[in-house]
N, C-alpha and C positions, 0 to 999 in steps of 0.2 A: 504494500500500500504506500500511497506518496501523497503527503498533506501539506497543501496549498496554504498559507494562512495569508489571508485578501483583508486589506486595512486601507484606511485612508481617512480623514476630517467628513465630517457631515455635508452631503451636498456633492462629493467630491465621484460617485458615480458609482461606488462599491457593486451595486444591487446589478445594477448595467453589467456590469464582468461576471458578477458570482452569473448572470442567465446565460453567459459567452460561455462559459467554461460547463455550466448545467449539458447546455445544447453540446458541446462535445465530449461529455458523458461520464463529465463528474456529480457526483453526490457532494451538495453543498448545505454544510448545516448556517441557518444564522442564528448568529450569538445574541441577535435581538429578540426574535423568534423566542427561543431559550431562554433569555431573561426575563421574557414574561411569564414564560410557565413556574421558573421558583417564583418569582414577585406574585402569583396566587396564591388565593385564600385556599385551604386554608395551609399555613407552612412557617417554620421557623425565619425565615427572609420576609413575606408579607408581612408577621406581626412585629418583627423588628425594625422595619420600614414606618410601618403606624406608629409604634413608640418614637421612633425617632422625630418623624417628620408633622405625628400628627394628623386625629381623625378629619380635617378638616381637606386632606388629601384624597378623601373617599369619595365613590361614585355613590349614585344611589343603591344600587346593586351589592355596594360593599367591597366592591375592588379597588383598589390603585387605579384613581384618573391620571393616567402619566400627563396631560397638558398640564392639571395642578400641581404636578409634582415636578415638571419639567420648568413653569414654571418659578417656583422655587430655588431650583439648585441651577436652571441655568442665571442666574443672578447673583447667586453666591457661590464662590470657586469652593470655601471651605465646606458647603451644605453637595457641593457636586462632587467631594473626594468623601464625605462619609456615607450618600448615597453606592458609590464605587465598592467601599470598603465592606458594605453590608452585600451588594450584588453580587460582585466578580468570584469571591468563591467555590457560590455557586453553581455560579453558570459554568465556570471553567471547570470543574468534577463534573456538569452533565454532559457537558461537550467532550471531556476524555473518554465520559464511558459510551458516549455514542459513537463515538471514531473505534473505538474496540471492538466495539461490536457490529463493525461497517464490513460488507463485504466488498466494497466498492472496490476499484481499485487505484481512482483516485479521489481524494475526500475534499474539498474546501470548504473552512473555516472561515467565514464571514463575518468580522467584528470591529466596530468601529473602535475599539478598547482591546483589539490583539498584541500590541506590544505593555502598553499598561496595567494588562493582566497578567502579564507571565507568560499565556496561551501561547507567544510567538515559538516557547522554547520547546512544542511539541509538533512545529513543521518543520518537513523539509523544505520549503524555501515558502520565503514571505516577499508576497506581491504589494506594493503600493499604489494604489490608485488618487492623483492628484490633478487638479484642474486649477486654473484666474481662482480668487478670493469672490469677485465679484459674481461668476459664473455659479460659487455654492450659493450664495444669496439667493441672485434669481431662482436656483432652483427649487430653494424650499419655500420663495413666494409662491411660484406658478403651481408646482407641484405637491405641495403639502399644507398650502393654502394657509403661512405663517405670515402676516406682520413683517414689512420690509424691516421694524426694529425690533421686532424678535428675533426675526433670522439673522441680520446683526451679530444680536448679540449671544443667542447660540452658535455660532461661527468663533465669536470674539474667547467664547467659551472654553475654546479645547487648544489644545495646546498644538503650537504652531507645528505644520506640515515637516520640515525641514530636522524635528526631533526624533521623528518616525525614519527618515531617509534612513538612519546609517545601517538600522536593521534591516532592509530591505534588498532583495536578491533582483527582484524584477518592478520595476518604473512604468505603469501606465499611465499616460498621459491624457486624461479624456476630455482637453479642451477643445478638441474639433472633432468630425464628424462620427456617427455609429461607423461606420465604416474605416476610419481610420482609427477606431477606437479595436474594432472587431481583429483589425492588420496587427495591431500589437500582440492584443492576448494571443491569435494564433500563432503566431512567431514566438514568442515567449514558451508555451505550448509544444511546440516543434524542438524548440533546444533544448528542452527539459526531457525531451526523447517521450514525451506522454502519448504522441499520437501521429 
């Protein structure tokens, strides 16, 4: 088995590659995906999250509104690292024990938080996916339908691109077209001996 770990800044096109590399017939977990399922009720990570953060972060239903909770911690850098501190454990044990139990035989790791979790030190090569500052913005205006000063300032949020670089085996570049975007991964793909 050969495990891809795919990272990149919010906006930056992760989702776009993790479907490139899906369509040439990898099994791709996301770490988002994943962190919803610990952050449910009921589990030792949701009621740690309420203690921390606060019933007032609740849906009606009873679950974690991530907009109220996104809210929150994207504004405070210290409330967005003890959010981290209670998730990433988790997530990163359910994503080992899904990759073990993978028959795939190639697996990618999709996580916007794969080097800051550790997660990077269980692939063999980590791809980074990076676009313009300005290019994340629009995209979580148009397409996730955020507040040009929200997306701001979740952007403003994470820690700059250029941190992530030096872990990174493979550079995609996804400021121009699907198609030049599509040329890289499979060239990336191809040297990797994948396919």
């Amino acid at each position: 088995m050969f495990v891809i770990g795919l990272t990149g800044n919010i906006g930056c096109g992760k989702s776009t590659v993790a479907t490139m590399l899906r369509q040439l017939g990898a099994e791709v977990i996301d770490a988002d995906t994943v962190a919803h399922q610990v952050m449910a009720p009921p589990g030792p990570v949701y009621d740690a999250i309420v203690r921390e953060f606060g019933s007032q972060i609740l849906a009606p239903d009873g679950t974690i509104d991530r907009r109220k909770l996104g809210q929150i911690v994207f504004s405070d850098p210290a409330a967005l690292r003890r959010l981290d501190a209670l998730v990433h454990p988790a997530t990163s044990a359910a994503i080992r024990q899904m990759i073990a139990t993978s028959s795939a035989r190639v697996v990618v790791v999709e996580a916007i938080k794969l080097i800051e979790s550790g997660t990077y030190r269980i692939c063999n090569s980590v791809w980074i996916v990076t676009c313009a500052r300005e290019q994340q913005i629009q995209r979580l205006v148009t397409e996730r339908g955020l507040s040009r000063e929200d997306a701001e300032r979740r952007v403003s949020a994470q820690e700059p691109i250029d941190t992530k670089l030096i872990y990174g085996d493979v550079l995609i570049d996804n400021s121009g077209s699907l198609d030049d975007t599509r040329r890289q991964v499979l060239n990336a793909w191809r040297r990797l001996g994948l396919g």
